[in-house]
Rosetta silent file (secondary structure, phi, psi, omega in degrees, C-alpha in Angstrom):
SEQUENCE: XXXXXXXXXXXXXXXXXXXXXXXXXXXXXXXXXXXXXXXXXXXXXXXXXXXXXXXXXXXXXXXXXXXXXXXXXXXXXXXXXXXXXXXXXXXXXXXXXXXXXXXXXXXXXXXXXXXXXXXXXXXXXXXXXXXXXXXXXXXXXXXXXXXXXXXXXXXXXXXXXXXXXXXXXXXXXXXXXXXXXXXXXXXXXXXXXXXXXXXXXXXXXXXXXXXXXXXXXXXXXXXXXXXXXXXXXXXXXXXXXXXXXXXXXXXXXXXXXXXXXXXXXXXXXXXXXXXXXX
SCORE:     score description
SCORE:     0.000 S_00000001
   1 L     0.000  126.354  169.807  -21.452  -28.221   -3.986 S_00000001
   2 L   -30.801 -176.865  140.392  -17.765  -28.137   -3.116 S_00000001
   3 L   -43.584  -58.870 -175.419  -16.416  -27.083    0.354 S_00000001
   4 H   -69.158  -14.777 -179.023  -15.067  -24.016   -0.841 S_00000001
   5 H  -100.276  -11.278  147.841  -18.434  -22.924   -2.531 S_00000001
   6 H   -35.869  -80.505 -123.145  -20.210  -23.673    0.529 S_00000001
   7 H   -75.827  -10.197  174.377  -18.304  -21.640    2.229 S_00000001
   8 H   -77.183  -73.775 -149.465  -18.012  -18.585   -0.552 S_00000001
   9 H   -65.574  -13.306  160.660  -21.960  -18.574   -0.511 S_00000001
  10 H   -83.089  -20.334  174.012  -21.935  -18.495    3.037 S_00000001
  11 H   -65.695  -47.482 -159.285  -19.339  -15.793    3.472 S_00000001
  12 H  -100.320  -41.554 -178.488  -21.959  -13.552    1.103 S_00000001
  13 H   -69.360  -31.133 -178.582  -25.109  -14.648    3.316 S_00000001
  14 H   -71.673  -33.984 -158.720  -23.215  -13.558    6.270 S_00000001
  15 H   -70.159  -38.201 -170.017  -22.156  -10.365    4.489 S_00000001
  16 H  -108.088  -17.031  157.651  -26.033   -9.355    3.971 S_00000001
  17 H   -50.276  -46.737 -165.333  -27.353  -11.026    7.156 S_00000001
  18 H   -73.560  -41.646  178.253  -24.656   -8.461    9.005 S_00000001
  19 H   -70.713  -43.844 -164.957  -26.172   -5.230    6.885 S_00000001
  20 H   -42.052  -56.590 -163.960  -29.904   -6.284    7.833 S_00000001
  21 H   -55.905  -14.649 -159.689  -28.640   -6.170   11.896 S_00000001
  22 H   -85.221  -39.191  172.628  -26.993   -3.195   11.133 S_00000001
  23 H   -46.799  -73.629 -156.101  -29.840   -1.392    8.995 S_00000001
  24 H   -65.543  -27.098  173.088  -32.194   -2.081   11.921 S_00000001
  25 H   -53.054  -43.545 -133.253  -29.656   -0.658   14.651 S_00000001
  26 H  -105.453  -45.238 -166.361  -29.189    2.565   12.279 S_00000001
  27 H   -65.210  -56.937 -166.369  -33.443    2.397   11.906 S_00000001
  28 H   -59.532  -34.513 -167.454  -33.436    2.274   16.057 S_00000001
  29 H   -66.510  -54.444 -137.947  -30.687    5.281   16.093 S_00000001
  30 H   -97.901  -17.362  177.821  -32.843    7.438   13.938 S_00000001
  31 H   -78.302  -40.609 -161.131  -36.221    6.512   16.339 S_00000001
  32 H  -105.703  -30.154  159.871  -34.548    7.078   19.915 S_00000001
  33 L   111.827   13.780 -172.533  -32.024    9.469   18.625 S_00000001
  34 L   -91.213  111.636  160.595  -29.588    6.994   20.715 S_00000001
  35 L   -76.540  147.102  147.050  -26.488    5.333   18.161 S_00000001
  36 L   -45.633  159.145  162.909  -25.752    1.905   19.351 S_00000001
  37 L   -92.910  -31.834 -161.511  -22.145    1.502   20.741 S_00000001
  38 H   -69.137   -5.085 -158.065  -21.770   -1.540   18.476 S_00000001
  39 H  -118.500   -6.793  156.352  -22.810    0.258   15.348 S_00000001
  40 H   -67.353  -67.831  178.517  -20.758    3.714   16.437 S_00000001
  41 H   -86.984   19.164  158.654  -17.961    1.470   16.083 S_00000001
  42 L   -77.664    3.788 -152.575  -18.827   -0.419   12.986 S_00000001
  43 L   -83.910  -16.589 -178.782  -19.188    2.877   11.242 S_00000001
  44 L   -73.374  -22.210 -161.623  -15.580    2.586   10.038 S_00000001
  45 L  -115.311  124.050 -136.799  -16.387   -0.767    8.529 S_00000001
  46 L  -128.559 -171.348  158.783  -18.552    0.242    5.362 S_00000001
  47 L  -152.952  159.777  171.709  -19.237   -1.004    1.626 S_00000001
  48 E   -71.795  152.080  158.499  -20.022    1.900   -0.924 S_00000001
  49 L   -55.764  148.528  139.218  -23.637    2.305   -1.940 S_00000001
  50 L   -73.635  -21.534  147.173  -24.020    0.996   -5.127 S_00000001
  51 L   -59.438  -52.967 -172.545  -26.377    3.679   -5.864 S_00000001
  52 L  -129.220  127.864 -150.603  -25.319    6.652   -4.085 S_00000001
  53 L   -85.032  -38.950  172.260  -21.712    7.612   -4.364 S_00000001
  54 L  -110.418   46.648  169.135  -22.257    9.366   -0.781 S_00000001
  55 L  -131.070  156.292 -174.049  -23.467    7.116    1.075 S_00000001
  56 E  -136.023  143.202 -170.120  -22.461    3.744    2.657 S_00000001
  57 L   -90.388  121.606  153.950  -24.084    0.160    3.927 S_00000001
  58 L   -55.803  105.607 -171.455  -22.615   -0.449    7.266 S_00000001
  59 L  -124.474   20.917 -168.387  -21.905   -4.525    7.420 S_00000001
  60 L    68.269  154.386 -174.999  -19.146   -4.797   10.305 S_00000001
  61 H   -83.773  -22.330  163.375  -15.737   -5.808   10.555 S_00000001
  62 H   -50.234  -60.752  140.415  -16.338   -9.348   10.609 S_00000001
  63 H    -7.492  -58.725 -175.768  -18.217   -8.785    7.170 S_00000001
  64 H   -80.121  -10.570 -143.458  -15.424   -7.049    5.629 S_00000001
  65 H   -97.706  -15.128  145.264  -13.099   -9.299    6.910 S_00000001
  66 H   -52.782  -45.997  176.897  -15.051  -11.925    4.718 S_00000001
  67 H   -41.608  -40.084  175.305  -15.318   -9.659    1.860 S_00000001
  68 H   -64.407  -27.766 -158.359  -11.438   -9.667    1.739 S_00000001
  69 H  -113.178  -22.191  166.489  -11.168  -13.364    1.826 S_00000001
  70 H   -94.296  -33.118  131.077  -13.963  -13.219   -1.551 S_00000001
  71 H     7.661  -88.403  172.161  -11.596  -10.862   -2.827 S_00000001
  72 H   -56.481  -22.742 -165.417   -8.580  -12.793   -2.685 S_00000001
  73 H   -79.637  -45.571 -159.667  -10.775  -15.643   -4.203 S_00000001
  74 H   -79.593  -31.622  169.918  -11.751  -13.614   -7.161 S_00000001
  75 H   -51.665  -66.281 -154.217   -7.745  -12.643   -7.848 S_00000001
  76 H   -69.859  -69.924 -163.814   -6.822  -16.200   -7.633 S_00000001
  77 L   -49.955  -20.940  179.148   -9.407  -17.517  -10.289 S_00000001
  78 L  -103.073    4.882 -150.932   -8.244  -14.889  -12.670 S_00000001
  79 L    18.430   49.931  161.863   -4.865  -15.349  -11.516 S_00000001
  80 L   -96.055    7.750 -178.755   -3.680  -12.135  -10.957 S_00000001
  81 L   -29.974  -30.403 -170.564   -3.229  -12.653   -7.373 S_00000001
  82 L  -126.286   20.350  155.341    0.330  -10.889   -6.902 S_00000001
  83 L  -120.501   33.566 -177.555   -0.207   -8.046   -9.509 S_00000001
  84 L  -144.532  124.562  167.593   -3.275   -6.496   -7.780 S_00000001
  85 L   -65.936  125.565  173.615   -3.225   -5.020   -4.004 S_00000001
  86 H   -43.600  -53.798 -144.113   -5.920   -7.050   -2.223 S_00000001
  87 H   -88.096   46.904 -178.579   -7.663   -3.695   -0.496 S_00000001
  88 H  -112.860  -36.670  175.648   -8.002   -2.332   -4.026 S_00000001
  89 L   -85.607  -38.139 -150.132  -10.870   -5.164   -5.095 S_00000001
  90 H   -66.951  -36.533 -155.100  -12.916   -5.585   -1.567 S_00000001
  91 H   -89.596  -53.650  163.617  -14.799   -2.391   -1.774 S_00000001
  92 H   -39.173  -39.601  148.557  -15.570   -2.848   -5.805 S_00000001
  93 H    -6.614 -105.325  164.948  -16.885   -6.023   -4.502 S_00000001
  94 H   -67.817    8.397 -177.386  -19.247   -5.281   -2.326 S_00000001
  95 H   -94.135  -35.513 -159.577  -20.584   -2.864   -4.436 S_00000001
  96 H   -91.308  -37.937  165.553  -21.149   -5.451   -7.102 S_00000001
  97 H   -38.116  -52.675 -167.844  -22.573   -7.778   -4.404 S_00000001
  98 H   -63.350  -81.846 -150.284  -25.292   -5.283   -3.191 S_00000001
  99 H   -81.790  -16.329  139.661  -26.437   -4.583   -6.395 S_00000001
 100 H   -67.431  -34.303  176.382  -26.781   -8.025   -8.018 S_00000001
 101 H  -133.735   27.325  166.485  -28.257   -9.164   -5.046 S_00000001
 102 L  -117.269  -38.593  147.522  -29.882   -6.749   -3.032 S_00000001
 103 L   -53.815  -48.987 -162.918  -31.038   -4.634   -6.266 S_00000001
 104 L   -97.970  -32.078  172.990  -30.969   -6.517   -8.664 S_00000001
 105 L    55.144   69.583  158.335  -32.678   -9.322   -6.490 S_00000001
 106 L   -94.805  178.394 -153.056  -30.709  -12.351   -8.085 S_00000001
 107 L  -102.894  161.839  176.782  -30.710  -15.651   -6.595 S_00000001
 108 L  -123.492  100.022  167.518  -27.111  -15.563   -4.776 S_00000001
 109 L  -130.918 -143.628  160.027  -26.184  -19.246   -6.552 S_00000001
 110 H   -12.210  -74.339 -163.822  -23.236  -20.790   -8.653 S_00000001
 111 H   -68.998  -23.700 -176.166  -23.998  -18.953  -11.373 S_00000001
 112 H   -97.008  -66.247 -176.145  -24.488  -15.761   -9.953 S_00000001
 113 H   -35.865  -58.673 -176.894  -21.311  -15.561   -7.182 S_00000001
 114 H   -45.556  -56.105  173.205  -19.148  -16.623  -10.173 S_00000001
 115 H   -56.798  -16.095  174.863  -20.302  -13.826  -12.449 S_00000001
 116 H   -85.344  -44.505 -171.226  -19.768  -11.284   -9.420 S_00000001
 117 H   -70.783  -34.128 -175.068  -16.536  -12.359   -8.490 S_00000001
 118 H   -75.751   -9.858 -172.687  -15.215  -12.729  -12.641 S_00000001
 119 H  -101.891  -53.562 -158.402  -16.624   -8.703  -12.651 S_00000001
 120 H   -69.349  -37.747  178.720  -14.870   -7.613   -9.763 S_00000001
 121 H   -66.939  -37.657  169.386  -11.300   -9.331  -11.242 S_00000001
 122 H   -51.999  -47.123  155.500  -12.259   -7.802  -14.368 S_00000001
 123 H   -38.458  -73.757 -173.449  -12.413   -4.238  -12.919 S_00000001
 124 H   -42.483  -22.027 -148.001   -9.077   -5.123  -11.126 S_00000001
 125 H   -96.909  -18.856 -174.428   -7.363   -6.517  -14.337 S_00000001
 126 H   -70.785  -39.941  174.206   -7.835   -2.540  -16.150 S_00000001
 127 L   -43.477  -34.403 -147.733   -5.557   -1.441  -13.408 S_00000001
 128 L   -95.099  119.634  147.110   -2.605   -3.411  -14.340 S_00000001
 129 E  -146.304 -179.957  179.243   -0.301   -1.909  -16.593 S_00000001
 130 E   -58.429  115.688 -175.649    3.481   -1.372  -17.367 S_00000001
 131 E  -133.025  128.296  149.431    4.777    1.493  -14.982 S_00000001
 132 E   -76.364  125.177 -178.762    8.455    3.112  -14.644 S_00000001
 133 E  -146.315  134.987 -175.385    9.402    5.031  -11.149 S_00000001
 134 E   -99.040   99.150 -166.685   11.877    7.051  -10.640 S_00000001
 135 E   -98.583  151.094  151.606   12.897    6.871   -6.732 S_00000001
 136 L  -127.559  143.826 -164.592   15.142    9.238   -5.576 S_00000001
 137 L   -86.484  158.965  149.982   18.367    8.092   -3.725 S_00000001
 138 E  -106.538  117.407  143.116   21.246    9.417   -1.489 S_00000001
 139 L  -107.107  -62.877  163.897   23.938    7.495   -2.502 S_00000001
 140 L  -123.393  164.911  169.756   27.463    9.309   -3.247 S_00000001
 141 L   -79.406  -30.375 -176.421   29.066   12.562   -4.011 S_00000001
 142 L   -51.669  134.867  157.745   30.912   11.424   -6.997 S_00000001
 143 L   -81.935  -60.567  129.482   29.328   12.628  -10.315 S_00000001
 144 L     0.978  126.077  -49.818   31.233    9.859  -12.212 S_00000001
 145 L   -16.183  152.275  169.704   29.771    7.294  -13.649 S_00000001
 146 L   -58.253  -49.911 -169.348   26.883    9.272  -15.290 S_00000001
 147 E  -172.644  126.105 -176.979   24.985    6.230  -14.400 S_00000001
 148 E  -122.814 -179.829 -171.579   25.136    2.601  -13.608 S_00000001
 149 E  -128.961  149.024  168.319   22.687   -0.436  -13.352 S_00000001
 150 E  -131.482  110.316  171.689   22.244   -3.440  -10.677 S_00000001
 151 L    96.304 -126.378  168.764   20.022   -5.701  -11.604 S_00000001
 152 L  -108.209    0.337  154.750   17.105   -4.068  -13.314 S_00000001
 153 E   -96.878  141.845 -153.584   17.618   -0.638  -11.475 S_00000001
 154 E  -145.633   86.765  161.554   19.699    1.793  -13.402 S_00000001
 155 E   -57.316  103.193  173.328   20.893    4.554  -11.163 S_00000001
 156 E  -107.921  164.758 -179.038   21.524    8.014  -12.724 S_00000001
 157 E  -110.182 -179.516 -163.762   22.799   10.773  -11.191 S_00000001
 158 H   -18.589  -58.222 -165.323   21.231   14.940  -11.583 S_00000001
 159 H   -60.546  -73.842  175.718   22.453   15.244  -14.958 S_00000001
 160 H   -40.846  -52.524 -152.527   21.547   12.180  -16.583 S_00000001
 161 H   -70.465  -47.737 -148.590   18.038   11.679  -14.860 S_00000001
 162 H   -57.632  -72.271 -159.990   17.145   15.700  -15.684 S_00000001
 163 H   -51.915  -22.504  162.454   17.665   14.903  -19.474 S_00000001
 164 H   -49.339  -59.040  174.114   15.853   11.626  -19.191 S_00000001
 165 H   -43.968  -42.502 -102.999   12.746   13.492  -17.231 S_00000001
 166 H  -130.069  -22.761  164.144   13.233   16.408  -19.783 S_00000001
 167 H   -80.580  -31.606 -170.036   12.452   13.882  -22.497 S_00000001
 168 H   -88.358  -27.160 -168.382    9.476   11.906  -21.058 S_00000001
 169 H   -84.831  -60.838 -172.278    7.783   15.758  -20.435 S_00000001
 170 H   -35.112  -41.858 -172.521    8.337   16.696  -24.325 S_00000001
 171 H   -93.274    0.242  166.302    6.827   13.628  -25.363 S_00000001
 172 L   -98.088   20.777  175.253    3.973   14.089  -22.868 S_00000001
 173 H   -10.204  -69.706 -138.090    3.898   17.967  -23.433 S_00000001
 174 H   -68.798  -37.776 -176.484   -0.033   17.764  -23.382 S_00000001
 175 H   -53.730  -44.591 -178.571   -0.460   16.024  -20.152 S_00000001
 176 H   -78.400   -8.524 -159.979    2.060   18.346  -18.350 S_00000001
 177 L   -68.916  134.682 -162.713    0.713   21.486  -19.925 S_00000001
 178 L    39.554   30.449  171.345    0.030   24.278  -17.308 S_00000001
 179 L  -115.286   83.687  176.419    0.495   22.241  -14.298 S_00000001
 180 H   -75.089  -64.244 -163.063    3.564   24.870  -13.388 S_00000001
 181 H   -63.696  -44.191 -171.567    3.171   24.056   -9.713 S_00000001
 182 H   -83.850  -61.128  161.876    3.251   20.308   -9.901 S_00000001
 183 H   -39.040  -56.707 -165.213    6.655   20.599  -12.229 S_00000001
 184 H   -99.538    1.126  158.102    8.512   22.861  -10.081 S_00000001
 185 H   -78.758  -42.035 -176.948    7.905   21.041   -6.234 S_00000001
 186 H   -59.099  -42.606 -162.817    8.510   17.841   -8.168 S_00000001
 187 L   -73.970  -28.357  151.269   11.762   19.183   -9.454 S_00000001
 188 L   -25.355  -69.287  176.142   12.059   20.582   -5.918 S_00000001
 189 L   -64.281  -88.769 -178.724   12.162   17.228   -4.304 S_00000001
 190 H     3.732  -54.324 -147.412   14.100   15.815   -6.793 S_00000001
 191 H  -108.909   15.280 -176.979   16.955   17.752   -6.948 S_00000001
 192 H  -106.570   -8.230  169.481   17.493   17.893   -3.590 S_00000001
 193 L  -129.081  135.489 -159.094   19.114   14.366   -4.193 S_00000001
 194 L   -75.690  -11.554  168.246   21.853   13.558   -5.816 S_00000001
 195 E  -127.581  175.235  170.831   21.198   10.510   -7.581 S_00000001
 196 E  -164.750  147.827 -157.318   17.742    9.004   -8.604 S_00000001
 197 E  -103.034  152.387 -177.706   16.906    5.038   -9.512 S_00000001
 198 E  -139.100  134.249  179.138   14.908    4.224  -12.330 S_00000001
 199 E  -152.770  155.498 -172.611   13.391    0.733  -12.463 S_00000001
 200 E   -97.916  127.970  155.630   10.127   -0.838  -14.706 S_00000001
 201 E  -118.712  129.163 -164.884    7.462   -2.904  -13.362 S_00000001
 202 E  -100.935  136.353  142.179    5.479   -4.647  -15.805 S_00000001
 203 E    87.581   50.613 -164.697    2.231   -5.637  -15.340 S_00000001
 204 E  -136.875  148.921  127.641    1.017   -4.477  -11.819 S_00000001
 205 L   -17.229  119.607  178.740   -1.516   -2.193  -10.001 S_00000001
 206 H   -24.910  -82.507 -148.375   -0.035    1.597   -9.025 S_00000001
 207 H   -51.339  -68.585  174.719    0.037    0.237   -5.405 S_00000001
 208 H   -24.414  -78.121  174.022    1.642   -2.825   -6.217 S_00000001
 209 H   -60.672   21.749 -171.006    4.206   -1.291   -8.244 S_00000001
 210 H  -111.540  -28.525 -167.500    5.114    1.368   -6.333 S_00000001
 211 H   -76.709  -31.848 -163.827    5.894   -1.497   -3.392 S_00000001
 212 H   -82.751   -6.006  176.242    8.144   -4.087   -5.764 S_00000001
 213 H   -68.247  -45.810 -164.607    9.725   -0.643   -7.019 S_00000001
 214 H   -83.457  -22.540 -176.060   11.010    0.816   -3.817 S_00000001
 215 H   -90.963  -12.267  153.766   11.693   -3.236   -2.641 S_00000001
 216 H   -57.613  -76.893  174.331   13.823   -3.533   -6.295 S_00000001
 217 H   -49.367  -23.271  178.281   15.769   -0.138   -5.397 S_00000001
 218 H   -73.944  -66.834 -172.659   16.265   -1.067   -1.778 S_00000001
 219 H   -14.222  -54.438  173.659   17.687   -4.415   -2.824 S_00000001
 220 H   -58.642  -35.367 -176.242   20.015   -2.528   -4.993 S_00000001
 221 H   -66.343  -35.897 -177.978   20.861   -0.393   -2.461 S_00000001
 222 H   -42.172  -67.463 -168.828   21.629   -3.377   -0.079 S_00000001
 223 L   -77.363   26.556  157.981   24.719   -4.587   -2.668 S_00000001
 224 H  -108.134  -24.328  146.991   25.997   -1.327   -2.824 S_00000001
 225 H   -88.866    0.328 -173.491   26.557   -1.951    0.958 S_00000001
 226 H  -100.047  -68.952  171.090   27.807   -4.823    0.647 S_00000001
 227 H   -34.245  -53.122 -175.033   30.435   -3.480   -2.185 S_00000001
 228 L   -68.233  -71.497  171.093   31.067   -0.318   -0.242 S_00000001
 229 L   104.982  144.673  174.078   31.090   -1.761    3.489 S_00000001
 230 L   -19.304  -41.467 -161.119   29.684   -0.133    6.055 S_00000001
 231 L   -83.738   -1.414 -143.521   32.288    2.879    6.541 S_00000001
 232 L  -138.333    1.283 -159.182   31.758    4.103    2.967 S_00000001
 233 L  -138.110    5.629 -159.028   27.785    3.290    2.739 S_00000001
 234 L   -79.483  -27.934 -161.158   26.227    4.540    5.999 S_00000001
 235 L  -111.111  -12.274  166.077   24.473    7.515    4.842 S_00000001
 236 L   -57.947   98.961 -172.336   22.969    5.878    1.546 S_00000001
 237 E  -113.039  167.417  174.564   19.014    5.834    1.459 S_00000001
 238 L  -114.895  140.449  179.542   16.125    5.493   -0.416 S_00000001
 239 L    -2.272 -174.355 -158.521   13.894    8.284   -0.648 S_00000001
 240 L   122.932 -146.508 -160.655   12.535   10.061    2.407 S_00000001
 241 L   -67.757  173.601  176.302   12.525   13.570    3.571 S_00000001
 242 L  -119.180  101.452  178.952   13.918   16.180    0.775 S_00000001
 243 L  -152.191   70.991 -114.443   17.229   16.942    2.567 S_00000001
 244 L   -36.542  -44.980 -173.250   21.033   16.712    1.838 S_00000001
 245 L  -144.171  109.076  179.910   21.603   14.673    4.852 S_00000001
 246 L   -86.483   82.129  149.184   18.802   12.877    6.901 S_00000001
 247 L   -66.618  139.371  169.243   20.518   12.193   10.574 S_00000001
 248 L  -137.261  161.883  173.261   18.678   10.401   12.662 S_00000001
 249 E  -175.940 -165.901 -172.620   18.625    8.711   16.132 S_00000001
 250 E  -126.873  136.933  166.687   17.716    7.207   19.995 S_00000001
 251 E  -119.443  127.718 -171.844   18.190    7.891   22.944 S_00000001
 252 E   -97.262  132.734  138.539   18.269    4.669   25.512 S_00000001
 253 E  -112.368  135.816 -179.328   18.061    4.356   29.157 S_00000001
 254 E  -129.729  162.229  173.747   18.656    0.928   29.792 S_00000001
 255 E  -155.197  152.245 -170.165   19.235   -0.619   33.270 S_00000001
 256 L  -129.297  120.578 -138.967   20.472   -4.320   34.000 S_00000001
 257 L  -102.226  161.230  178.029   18.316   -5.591   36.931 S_00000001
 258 L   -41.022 -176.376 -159.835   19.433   -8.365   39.856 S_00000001
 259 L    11.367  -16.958  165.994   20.330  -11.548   38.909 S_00000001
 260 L   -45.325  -30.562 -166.715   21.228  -10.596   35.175 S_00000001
 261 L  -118.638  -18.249  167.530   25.151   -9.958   36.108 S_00000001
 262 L   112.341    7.749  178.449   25.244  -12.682   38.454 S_00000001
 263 L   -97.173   92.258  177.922   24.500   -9.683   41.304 S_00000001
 264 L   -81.225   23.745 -166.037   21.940  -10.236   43.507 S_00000001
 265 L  -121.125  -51.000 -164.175   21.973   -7.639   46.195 S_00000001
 266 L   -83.980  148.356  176.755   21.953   -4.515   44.321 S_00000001
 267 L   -78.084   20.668  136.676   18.688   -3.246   42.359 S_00000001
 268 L  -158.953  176.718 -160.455   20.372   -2.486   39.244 S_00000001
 269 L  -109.705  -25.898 -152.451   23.978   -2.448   38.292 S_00000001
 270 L  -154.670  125.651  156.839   24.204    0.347   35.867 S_00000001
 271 E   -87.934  146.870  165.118   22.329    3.838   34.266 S_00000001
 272 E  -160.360  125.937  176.543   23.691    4.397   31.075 S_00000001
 273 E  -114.116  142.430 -176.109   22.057    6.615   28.600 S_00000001
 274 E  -132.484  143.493  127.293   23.297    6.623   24.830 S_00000001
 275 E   -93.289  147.531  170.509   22.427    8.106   21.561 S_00000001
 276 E  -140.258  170.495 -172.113   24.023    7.229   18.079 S_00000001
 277 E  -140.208  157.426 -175.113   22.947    8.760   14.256 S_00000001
 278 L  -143.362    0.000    0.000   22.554    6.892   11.184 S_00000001
């Protein structure tokens, strides 16, 4: 047996070694009517029943923090490693762990860890599809251009984006139908900004693609500061609150202490409190 296949099958022994200690603390809890402290604060770190949707096997954070690392294992062998968010698999896991080999009472060998780990990437791999998101931007006042593109984000502004949107709900009538409430806050937000970025990610997890979307739109935003320059670009954002102008700021007390100024006698040199907006 390899290194690494040790060390997977040990990583799984620890994982059910940690629910037995935990099981009998939670058995002791229910006798003296006394929780543990250690197992009040493992309570955060859980696996799903595999049976019962509302209930959970306590196994520790050490435990999960393996699970995560069989996780990552099972991504790489299917190689889908960067289009699936890591905490998206660990829990699907350990579900499939429990129940081949605490239910199911399988041997936990080659042959079995392999077939758990190819089912949990298999779960993971139905997430991934082709997604389009529509961020919305502060960039300028100008309505001119309707809309231009950098890179693979293609900024429109009110006009353009409404009739885009206005298109994607026609051909998904049935989906949107009588969700009034969801349609008019979205258009709510929306419109409260004057431009909005539209950019495709193929082949990703929601959570994935929602991070390379917004880190594709900042990027864009970035060379539009660069073009622009600072004096002409300062209030230009990526999504956030829904509000014609987000100012923001700090307020500092700073103080510059002996030897720093080359003064040694006095205990500071200077109060000076500032704020600035961005």
């Amino acid at each position: 047996m390899s290194a690494s296949k040790a060390k997977i099958e040990e990583d799984i022994h620890f994982i059910f070694s940690e629910r037995v200690r935990f099981a009998r603390m939670e058995q002791e809890w229910f006798s003296t009517k006394q929780c543990p402290e250690e197992l009040r604060k493992a309570f955060m770190w859980g696996i799903p029943h595999p049976t019962d949707n509302n209930n959970k096997l306590v196994v520790g954070r050490e435990a999960i923090a393996r699970l995560e690392n069989l996780a990552a294992t099972a991504l790489r062998r299917a190689g889908i490693q960067r289009q699936v968010d890591l905490s998206e698999v660990r829990m699907p896991l350990g579900t499939i762990l429990f129940r081949k080999f605490a239910l199911e009472r399988r041997p936990i060998d080659t042959k079995n860890i392999d077939r758990a780990l190819s089912e949990a990437a298999k779960l993971a791999a139905r997430t991934i599809k082709a997604r389009t998101h529509f961020i919305p931007c502060h960039l300028m006042h100008a309505e001119k251009p309707f809309e231009f593109t950098i890179g693979p984000v293609r900024f429109m502004n009110q006009r353009t984006f409404r009739s885009r949107l206005a298109g994607l709900i026609w051909q998904h009538r049935s989906v949107y139908r009588g969700d009034n409430w969801l349609r008019r806050e979205s258009a709510k937000y929306y419109g409260s900004f004057g431009w909005i970025a539209e950019v495709s990610i193929p082949c990703c997890d929601k959570k994935t693609a929602e991070l390379l979307a917004f880190a594709a739109v900042t990027s864009a935003l970035d060379c539009l500061h660069i073009l622009f320059r600072a004096t002409h670009s300062a209030r230009m954002s990526v999504g956030g609150p829904a509000v014609k102008h987000d100012r923001r700021g700090d307020c500092q007390d700073f103080r510059v202490w002996p030897g720093i100024m080359g003064n040694k006698e006095s205990h500071y040199v200077t109060t000076q409190r500032t704020c600035h907006t961005e």
